[in-house]
N, C-alpha and C positions, 0 to 999 in steps of 0.2 A: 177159213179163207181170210184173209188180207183185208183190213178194212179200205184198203189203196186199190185194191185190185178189180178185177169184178166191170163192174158197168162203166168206172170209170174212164176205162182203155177202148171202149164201143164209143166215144164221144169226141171231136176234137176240143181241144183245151184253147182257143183263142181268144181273141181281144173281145168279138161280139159276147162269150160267154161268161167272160168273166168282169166285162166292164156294162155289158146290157144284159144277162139272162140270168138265172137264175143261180148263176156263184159269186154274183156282185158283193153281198153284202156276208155272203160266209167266209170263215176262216178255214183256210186251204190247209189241207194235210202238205206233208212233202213233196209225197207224190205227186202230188196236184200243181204243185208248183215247179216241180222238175220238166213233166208233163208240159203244163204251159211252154216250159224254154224251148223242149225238142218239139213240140207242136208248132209252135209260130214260130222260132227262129232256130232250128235244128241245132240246139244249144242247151241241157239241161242244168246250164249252170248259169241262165242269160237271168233270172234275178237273182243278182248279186248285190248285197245290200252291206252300208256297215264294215266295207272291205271284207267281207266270208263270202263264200258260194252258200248257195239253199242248205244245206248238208249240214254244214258247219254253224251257222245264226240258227236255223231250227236245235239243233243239238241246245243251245245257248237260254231256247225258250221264247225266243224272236218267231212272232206271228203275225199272218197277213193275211188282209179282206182279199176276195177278188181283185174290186176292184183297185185295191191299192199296186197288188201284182202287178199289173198293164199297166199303171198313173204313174209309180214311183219311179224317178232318173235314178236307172242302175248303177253301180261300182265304175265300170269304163267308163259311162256317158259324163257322172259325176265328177269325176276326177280331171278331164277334160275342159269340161266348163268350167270349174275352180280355176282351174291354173291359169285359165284365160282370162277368168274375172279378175283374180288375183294380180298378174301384169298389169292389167288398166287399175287395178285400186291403189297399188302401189305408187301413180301418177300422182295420187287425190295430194292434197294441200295439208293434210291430218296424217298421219299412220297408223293412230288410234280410228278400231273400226268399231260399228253397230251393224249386225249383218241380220238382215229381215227378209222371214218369208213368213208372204201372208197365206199359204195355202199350202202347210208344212207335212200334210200327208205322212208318208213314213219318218221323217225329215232326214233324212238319206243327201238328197242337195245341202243344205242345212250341214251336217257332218262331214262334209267334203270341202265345202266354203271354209269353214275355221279350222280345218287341217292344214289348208295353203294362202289363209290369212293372216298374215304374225297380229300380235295384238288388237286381237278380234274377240267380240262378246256379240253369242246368236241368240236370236227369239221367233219361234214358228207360232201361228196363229190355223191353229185347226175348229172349223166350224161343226162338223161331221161330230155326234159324240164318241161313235164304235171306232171312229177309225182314230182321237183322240185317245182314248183307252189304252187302246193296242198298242200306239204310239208311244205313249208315256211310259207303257211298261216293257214296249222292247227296251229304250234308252236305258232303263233302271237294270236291264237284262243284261246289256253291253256294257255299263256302268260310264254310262256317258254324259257329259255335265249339260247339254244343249238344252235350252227352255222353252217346250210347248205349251202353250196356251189355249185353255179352249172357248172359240167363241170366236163371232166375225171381227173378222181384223179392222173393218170399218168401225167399228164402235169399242174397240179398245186401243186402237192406237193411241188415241188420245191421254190414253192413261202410260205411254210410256214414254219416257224423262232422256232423251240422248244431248252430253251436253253438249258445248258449243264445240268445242275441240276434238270432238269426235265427228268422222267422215261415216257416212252412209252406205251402205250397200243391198241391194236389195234385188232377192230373185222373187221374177213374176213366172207362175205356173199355173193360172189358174186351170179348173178343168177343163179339156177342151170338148168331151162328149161327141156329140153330134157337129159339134165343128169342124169337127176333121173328116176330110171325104178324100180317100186312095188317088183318085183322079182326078178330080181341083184341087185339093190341097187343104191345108188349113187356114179358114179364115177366122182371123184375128178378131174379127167384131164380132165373133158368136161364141165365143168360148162364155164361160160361165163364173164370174161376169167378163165381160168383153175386156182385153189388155189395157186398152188406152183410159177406160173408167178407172183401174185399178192403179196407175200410173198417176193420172192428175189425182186421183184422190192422197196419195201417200204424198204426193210435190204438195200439196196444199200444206197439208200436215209438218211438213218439215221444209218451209220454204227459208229457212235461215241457216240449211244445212248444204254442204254439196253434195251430193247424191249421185250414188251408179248405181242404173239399173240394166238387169240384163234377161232378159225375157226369151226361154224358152219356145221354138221353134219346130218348124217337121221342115224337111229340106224341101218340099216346095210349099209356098206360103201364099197366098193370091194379094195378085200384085197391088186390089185398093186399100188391101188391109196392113201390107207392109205396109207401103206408102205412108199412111194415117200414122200409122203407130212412131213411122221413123222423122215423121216429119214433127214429132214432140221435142224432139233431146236436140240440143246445142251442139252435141258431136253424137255419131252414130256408127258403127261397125257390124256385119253381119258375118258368122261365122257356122261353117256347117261341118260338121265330123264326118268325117269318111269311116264310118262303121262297117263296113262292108257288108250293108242289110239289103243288098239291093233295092234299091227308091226310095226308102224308110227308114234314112239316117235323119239324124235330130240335129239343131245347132243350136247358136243363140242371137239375140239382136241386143246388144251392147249397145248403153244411151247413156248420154249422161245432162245431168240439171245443174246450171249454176257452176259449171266450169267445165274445161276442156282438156284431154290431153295433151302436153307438149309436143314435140317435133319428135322428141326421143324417145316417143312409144314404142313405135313404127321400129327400133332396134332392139327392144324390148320383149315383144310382143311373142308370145311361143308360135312355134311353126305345128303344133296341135290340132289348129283350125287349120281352116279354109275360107280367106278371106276374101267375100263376097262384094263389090263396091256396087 
């Protein structure tokens, strides 16, 4: 028999199982991940990572926790928010970029950012070690230059050197777990650690820099949490994809520290999103 087959098919593959029960921390056969896509999103090719469908990165040697499955921003989602970030960093005063994620997971965002960043140099900061590993060795798998690091981003940033002529960019993803609830929404002060902690902490860190940040979203978001968070950034945009997931499309909340975009975003800007005022 199939090591795919079997009990695994008597089970649904969703988000509770693979992000809370007992396939969180294992590494998914194929099946298992195909599974997930036609289970939660009648889609066996819905983690798409690295530009491949499941089929094709697995073939490659690219593996995945549970929970990375359900955490990691897919092929569509990723590509999306890139382009969008991308418009607004295009704005920044530098065109040399440093693109930081502090919570690099697959780093799948990561590998999307400096695909439609020109003269960009990334660094992800994975605190997890299994999911560090994995990480490091899909990259080496795809033979991808991007630099993971393991350990909290809070106590290594310090060790990393961006110089003055270089423009910042930076996706916030932290996990949201238990933050997110189908019918409130996600709120933003519970994610792990809360958005707005991980935000003033990098603005401290690089206050001689100008900075975009763009912080990951569920299309509805509870309104003290946006609020809080958008009431950080000097200028602010909120964008949500129409993924066709019925209620459970994702966007992003664009901020920026230390400067603003000009008047000629706004003709710039990709018609990808859906902007939210």
């Amino acid at each position: 028999m199939n090591e795919n087959s079997g009990n695994s098919r008597l089970r649904v593959y969703d988000r509770d199982l693979l992000l809370h029960g007992r396939k969180r921390n294992e590494v998914l056969t194929l099946a298992e991940v195909e599974q997930y896509g036609s289970d939660s999103f009648a889609d066996k090719d819905y983690v798409s990572i690295y530009g491949m469908p499941p089929r094709e990165w697995y073939r490659l040697g690219v593996r995945l926790l549970g929970r990375t499955a359900v955490e990691c921003t897919r092929d569509a989602l990723g590509d999306r928010i890139s382009r969008d970030v991308a418009s607004v960093a295009l704005c920044m005063p530098s065109k040399k970029f440093t693109v930081i994620d502090p919570f690099a997971g697959s780093c799948n965002t990561l590998f999307w950012l400096l695909r439609h960043i020109p003269d960009s140099q990334g660094i992800g900061f994975e605190a997890e070690v299994s999911v560090f590993e994995l990480t490091r060795r899909n990259l080496a798998a795809i033979g991808h230059s991007a630099k993971v690091v393991h350990g909290n981003y809070v106590e290594l940033l310090s060790q990393i050197h961006v110089p003055r002529d270089r423009s910042i960019v930076v996706f916030v993803a932290p996990p949201w777990g238990t933050a997110l609830d189908e019918s409130q929404g996600l709120d933003l002060s519970r994610t792990t650690p809360p958005v707005c902690d991980v935000i003033e902490q990098i603005h401290r860190q690089f206050q001689s820099h100008k900075v975009l940040f763009a912080t990951q979203v569920y299309q509805k978001v509870t309104g003290r949490s946006l609020q809080e968070l958008q009431s950080r950034f000097k200028w602010t945009e909120m964008r949500i994809y129409d993924m066709n997931e019925e209620g459970r499309n994702h966007g992003i909340v664009l901020g920026t520290k230390g400067w603003s975009p000009d008047s000629r975003h706004a003709k710039r800007r990709t018609a990808m999103g859906k902007k939210v005022r």
